[in-house]
C-alpha positions in Angstrom: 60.9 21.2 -54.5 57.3 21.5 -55.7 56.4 25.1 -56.0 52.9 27.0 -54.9 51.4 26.7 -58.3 51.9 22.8 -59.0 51.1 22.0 -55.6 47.9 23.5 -56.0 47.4 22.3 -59.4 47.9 18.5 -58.1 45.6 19.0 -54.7 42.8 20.0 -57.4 43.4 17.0 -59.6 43.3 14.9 -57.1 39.6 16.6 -55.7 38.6 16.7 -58.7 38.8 12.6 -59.3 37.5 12.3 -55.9 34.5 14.5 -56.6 33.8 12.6 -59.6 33.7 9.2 -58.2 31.5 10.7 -55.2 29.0 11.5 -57.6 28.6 8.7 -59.3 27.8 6.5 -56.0 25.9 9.2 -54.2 23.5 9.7 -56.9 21.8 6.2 -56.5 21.2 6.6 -52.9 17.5 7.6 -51.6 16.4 7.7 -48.1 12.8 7.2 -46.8 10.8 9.7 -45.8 11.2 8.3 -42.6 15.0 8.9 -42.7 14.7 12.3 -44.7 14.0 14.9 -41.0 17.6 13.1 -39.6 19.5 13.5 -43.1 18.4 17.4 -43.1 19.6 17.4 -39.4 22.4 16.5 -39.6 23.3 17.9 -43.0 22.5 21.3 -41.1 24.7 20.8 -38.3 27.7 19.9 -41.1 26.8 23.5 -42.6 26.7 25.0 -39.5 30.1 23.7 -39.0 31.5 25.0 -42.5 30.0 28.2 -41.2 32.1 28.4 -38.3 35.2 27.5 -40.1 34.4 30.4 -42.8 33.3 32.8 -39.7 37.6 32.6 -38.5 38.9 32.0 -41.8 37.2 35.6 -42.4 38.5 37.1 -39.4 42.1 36.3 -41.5 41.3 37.8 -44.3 39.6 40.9 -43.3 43.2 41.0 -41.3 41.3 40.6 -38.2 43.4 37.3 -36.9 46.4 36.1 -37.9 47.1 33.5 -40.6 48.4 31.0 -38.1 48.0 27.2 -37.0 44.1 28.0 -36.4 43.7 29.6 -39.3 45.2 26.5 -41.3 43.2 24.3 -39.0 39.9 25.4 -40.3 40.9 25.8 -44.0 42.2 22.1 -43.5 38.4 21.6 -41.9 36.6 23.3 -44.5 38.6 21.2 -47.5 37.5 18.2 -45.5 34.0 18.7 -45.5 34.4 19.7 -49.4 35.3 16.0 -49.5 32.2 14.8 -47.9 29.6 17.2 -49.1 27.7 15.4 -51.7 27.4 12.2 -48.5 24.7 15.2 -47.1 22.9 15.4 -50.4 21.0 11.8 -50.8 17.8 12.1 -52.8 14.7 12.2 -51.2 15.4 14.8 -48.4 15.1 17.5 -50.6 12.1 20.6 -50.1 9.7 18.2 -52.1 9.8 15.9 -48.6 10.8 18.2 -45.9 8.9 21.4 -45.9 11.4 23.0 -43.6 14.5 22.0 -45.2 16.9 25.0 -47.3 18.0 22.2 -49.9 15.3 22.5 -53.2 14.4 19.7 -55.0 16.1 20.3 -58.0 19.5 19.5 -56.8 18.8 16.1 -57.4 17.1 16.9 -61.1 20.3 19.0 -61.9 22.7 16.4 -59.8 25.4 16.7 -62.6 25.1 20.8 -62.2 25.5 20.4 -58.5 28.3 18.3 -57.9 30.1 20.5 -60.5 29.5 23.1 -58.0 31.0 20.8 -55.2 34.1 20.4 -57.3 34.7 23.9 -57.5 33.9 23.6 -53.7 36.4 21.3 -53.1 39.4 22.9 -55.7 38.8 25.8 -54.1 39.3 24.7 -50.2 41.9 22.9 -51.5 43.9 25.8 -52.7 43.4 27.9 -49.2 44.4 25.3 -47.4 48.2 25.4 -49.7 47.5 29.2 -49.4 47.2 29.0 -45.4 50.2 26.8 -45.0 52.1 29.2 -47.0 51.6 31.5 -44.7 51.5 34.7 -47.8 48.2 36.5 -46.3 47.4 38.1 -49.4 47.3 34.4 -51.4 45.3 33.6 -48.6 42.9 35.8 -48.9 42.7 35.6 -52.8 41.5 31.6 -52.3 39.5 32.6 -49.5 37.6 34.5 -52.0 37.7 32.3 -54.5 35.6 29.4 -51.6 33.3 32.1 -50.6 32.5 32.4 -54.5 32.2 28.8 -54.9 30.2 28.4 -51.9 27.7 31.5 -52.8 27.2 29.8 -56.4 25.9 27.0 -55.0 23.7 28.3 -52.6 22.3 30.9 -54.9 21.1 28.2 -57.1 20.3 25.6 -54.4 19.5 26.6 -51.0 16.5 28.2 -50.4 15.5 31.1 -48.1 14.5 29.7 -44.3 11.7 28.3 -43.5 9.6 28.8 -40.5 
């Protein structure tokens, strides 16, 4: 039987490769500045839902809910979207096109720097979701940590205050 450790060390080879391959095709793409308002739409509403799978894996750690099918449900969310990320990042609907958008423009002049931070991203939510199925609340909450750290990295150097 595979234990914790080389479970978790194989899920995050595995995102790692898939990451890497990501990034290399997404960086080509560029929408129009027609497409750009429906890009930052719907790249929104896929943040809004990381947010709501953060908001119960949260309640878990803070001991608040219990580490149960839910709670695995939204880590197993949250790793998914860690897959697709960099899909929601095309060039040209950055805060150089869309006044209003949180994404700055120099995501796509630092693209290697970002997608970096979407493999952590993605290692990261990979681990909790191993940690959730575990069912040991304290690993849990160590990866839990360990995303929201990944997560804030990435938005401290990329997303920008809102805009009105």
């Amino acid at each position: 039987m595979i234990g914790f450790r080389a479970r978790t060390l194989m899920a995050m080879m595995a995102s790692a490769a898939l990451v890497a391959g990501a990034s290399l095709a997404l960086a080509q793409e560029k929408v129009s500045k027609e497409q750009a308002p429906a890009v930052d739409k719907a790249r929104s509403d896929f943040m809004k839902s990381n947010g709501a799978q953060v908001k119960i894996l949260t309640a878990v750690a803070k001991g608040e809910a219990p580490l149960d099918a839910k709670a695995v449900a939204a880590s197993e969310k949250l790793d998914q979207n860690a897959s697709e990320i960099l899909s929601h990042f095309p060039a040209g609907s950055g805060d150089d096109v869309l006044p209003k958008t949180r994404a700055k423009a120099i995501i796509w002049k630092e693209w290697d720097k970002f997608t970096a931070h979407a493999g952590d991203f993605k290692k990261t939510a990979d681990a909790l979701v191993v940690a959730a199925k575990s069912g040991d609340a304290k690993e849990f909450t160590a990866k839990k940590t360990a995303v929201d750290q990944a997560c804030g990295g990435c938005h401290k150097a990329y997303r920008s205050d809102p805009k009105k």
